[in-house]
C-alpha positions in Angstrom: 0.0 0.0 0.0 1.2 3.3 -0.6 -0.2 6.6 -0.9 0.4 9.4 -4.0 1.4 13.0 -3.0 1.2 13.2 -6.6 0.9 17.9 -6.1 4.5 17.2 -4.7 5.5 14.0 -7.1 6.6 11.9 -4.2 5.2 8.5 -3.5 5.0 7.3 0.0 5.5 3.8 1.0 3.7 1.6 3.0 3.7 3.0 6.6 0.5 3.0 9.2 0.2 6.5 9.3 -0.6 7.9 13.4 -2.8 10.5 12.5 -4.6 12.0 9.5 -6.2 15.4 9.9 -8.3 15.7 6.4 -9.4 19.7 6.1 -6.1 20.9 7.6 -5.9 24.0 5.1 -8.6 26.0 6.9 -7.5 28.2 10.0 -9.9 25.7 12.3 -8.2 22.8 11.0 -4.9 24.4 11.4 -6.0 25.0 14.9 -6.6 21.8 15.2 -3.0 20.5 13.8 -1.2 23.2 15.8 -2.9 21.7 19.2 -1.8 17.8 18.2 1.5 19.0 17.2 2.3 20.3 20.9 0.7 17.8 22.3 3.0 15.0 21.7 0.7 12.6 21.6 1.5 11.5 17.8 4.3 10.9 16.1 3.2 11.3 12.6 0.7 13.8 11.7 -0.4 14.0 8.2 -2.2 16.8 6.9 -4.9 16.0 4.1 -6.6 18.8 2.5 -8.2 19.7 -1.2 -5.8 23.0 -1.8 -8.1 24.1 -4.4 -5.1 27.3 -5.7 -1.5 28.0 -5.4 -2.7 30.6 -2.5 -4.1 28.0 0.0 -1.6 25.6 -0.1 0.6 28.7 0.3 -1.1 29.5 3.3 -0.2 26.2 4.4 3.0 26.4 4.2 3.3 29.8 5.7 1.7 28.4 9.0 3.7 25.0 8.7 6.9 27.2 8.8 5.9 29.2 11.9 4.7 26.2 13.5 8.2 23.9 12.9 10.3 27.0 15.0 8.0 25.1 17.9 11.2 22.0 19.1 9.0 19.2 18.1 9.9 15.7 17.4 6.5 15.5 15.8 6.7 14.7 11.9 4.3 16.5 10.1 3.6 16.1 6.2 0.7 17.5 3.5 -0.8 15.8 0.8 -3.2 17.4 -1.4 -6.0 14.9 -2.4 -7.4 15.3 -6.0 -9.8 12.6 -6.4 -12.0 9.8 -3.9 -9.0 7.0 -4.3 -6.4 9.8 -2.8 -8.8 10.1 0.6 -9.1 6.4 0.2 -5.6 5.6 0.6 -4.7 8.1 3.1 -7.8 7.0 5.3 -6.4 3.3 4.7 -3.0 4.1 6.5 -4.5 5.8 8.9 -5.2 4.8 12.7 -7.1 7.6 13.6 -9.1 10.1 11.5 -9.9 13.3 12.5 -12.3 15.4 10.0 -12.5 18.8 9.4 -15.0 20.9 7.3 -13.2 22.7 4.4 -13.8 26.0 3.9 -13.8 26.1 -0.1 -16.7 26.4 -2.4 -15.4 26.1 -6.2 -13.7 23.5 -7.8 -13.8 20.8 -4.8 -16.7 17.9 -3.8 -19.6 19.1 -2.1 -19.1 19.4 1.9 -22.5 17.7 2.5 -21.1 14.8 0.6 -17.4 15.0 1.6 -18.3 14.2 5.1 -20.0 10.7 4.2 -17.6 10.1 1.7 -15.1 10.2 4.3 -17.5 7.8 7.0 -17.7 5.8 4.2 -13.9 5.0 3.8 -13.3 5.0 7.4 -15.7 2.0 7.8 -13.5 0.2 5.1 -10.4 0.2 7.3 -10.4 -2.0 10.5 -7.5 -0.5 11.5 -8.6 3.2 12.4 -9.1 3.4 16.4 -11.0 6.9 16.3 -13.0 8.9 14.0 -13.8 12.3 14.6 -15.8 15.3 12.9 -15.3 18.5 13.4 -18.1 20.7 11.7 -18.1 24.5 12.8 -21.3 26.1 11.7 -19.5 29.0 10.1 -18.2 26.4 7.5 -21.3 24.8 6.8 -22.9 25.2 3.1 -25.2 28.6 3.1 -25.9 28.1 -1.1 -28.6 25.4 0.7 -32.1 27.0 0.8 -31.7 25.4 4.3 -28.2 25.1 5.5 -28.4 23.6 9.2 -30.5 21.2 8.3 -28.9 20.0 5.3 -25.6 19.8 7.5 -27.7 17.7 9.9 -28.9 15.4 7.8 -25.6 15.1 6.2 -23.7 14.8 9.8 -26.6 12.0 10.5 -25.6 10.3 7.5 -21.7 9.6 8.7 -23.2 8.5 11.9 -25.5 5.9 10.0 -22.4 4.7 8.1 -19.9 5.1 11.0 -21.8 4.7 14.2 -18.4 5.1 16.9 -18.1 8.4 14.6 -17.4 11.3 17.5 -18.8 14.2 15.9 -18.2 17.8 17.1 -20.5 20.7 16.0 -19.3 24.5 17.3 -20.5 27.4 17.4 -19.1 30.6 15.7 -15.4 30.5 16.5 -13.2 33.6 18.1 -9.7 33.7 18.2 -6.1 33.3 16.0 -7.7 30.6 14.3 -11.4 31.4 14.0 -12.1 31.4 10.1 -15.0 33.5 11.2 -13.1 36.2 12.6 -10.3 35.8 10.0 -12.2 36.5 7.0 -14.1 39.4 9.0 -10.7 40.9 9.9 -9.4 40.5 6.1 -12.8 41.8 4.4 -12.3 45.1 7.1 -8.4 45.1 6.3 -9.2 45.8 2.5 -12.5 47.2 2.9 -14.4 44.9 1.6 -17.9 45.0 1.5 -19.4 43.2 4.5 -23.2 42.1 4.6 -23.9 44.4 8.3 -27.3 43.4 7.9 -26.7 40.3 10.2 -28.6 37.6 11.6 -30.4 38.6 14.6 -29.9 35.1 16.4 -27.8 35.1 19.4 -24.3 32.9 19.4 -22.4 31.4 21.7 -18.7 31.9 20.6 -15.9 30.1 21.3 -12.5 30.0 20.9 -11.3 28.6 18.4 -8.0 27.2 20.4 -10.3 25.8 22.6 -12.1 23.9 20.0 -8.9 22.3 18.6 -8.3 21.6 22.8 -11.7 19.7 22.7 -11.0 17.6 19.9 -7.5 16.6 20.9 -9.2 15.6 24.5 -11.8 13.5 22.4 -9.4 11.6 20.9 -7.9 9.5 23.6 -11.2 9.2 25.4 -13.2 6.0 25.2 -16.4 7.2 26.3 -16.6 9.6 23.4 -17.3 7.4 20.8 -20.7 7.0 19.0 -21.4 10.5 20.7 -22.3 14.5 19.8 -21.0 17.6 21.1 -22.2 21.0 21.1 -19.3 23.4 21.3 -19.8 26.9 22.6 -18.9 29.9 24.7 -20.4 31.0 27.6 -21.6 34.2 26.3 -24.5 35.0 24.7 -23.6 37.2 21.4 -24.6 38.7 18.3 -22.3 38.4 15.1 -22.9 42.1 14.9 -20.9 42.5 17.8 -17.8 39.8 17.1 -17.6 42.4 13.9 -17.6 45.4 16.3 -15.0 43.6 18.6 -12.7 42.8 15.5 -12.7 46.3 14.1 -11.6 47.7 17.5 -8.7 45.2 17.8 -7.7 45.8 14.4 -8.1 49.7 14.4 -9.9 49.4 11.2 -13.9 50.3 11.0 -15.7 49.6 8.2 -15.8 52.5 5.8 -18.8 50.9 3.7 -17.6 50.5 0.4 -20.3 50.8 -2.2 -21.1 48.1 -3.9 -21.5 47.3 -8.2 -24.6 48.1 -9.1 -26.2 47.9 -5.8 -25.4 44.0 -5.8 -24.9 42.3 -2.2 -23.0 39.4 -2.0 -25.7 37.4 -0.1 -28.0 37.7 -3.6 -28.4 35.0 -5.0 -28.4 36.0 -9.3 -25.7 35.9 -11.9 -24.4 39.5 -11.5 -23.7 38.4 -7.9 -22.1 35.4 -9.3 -19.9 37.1 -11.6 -19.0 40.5 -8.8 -18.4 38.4 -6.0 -15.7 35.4 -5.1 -17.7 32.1 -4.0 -16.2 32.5 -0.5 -17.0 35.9 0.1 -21.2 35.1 -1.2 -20.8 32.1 1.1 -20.0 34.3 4.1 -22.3 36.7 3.6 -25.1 34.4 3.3 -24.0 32.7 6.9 -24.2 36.7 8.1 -27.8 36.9 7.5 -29.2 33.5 7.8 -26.9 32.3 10.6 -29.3 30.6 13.2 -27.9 28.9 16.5 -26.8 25.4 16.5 -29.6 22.6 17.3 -28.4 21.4 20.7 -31.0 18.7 20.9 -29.0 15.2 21.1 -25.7 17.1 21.8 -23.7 16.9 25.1 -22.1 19.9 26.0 -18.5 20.1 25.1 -17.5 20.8 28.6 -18.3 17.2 29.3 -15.0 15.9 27.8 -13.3 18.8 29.8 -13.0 21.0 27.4 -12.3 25.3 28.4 -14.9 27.5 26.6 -13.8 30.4 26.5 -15.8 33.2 24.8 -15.6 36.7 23.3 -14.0 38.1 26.5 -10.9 35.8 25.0 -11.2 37.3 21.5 -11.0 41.3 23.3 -7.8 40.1 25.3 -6.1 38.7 22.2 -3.8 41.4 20.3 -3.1 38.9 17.2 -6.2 37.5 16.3 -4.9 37.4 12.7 -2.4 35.1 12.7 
């Protein structure tokens, strides 16, 4: 058995991989590597992701080199997967799985599919120990006419396949590696039209660090298999605020920069389409339609003695950024 790194041109030889974090390219799932990295607890970490451009895998890298000046014995390696038999054979030298929601939405499988997919292939290798999903609601679909239930149904479907699958649903995420709060402080960096006209439903933030804490926690517990979690902060927020909290930590307030012929980014027509990057309509749709997670079969997260911090972590953080 090997598996083909075939973006690099290097073939790997038979080895039962440690770990395989697949979704590592988004700052959760980089979180999430950063936290098992200094944890010790693996020896081989591989880091599986779709890398859709140049610029994401070069955002890879970029945190990859910051993250080797940590003294690590830890070796850590990406593949890019291009097709179903590239998951296929990483998931088959793999002892545990960890997945992660990606945060793309041109040019790679569908996320309500990916994640069964995945279930899927983990139940065809007997040797993976754990399985775990990580599926922040800020990275779920929003081009669904009805995107938390579609992510249900889909997040019930691993299950079905999978039933030990340990699945992880978070809030809106805070903090250095909060792809919430990342895109919000880019989109104010460049002045870049945000949708203000938020969702008026209250979230429960929480740190994004935390999150990755929560996962590694679940990992080498038993009792978490076959089970939900419902991760959030204990603060009671609405994204209208997170936005106010990131513009006074980055000194930048949004200037409201018009927008081509009156489109929004949220509309969904072919002059939207065509103005505005797939990411950036997928966001802006998760601004106005963002309702709070389901908690109904979900644990708390704090059960598998997990912190959960909040916003107040966010407004002590100078660097949320990086």
């Amino acid at each position: 058995m090997c598996i083909r790194d075939r973006y690099m041109g290097i073939v790997y030889q038979s080895k039962l991989m440690s770990l395989l974090i697949f979704g590592a390219g988004s700052k959760i799932g980089q979180g999430i590597v950063r936290k098992f990295y200094q944890s010790g607890n693996f020896k081989n970490i591989v880091c599986a992701d779709l890398f859709p451009s140049y610029e994401h895998l070069k955002d890879f890298y970029t945190f990859r080199e910051n993250l080797d000046q940590t003294p690590s014995d830890v070796k850590l390696r990406e593949i890019k997967i291009f097709e179903k038999q590239d998951l296929f054979e990483a998931i088959q030298e793999s002892a545990q799985v960890v997945y992660v929601t990606h945060n793309y939405q041109k040019l790679v499988p569908s996320k309500l599919n990916l994640i069964r997919t995945t279930a899927q292939f983990v139940k065809q290798n007997p040797n993976v120990q754990r399985f775990i999903a990580v599926t922040p609601v800020e990275l779920d679909n929003y081009f669904e006419s009805d995107p938390q239930n579609e992510a249900i149904k889909s997040e019930n479907d691993a299950r079905s396949t999978y039933p030990n699958l340990t699945l992880i649903k978070s809030d809106v995420t805070v903090g250095n590696y909060s792809q919430f709060v990342h895109f919000v402080a880019g989109s104010l960096a460049n002045n870049k039209m945000l949708q203000l006209n938020s969702s008026q439903e209250s979230a429960y933030p929480i740190n994004a660090c935390d999150l990755a804490d929560a996962v590694v926690t679940a990992i080498g517990q038993n009792e978490t298999r076959g089970k939900s979690y419902l991760a959030q902060g204990p603060q009671e927020q609405k994204l209208a605020d997170i936005i106010q909290t990131v513009e006074q930590l980055i000194g930048v307030k949004y200037k409201g920069g018009s927008s081509f012929l009156g489109l929004s980014p949220s509309q969904n027509n072919i002059l939207s389409e065509l103005t505005y990057p797939a990411n950036t309509r997928n966001f802006s749709r998760f601004l106005t339609t963002y309702q709070t997670p389901k908690s109904d079969g979900f644990e708390k997260i704090t059960s598998i003695k997990a912190n959960v911090r909040g916003l107040d972590s966010l407004k002590s953080n100078k660097s949320i950024t990086k």
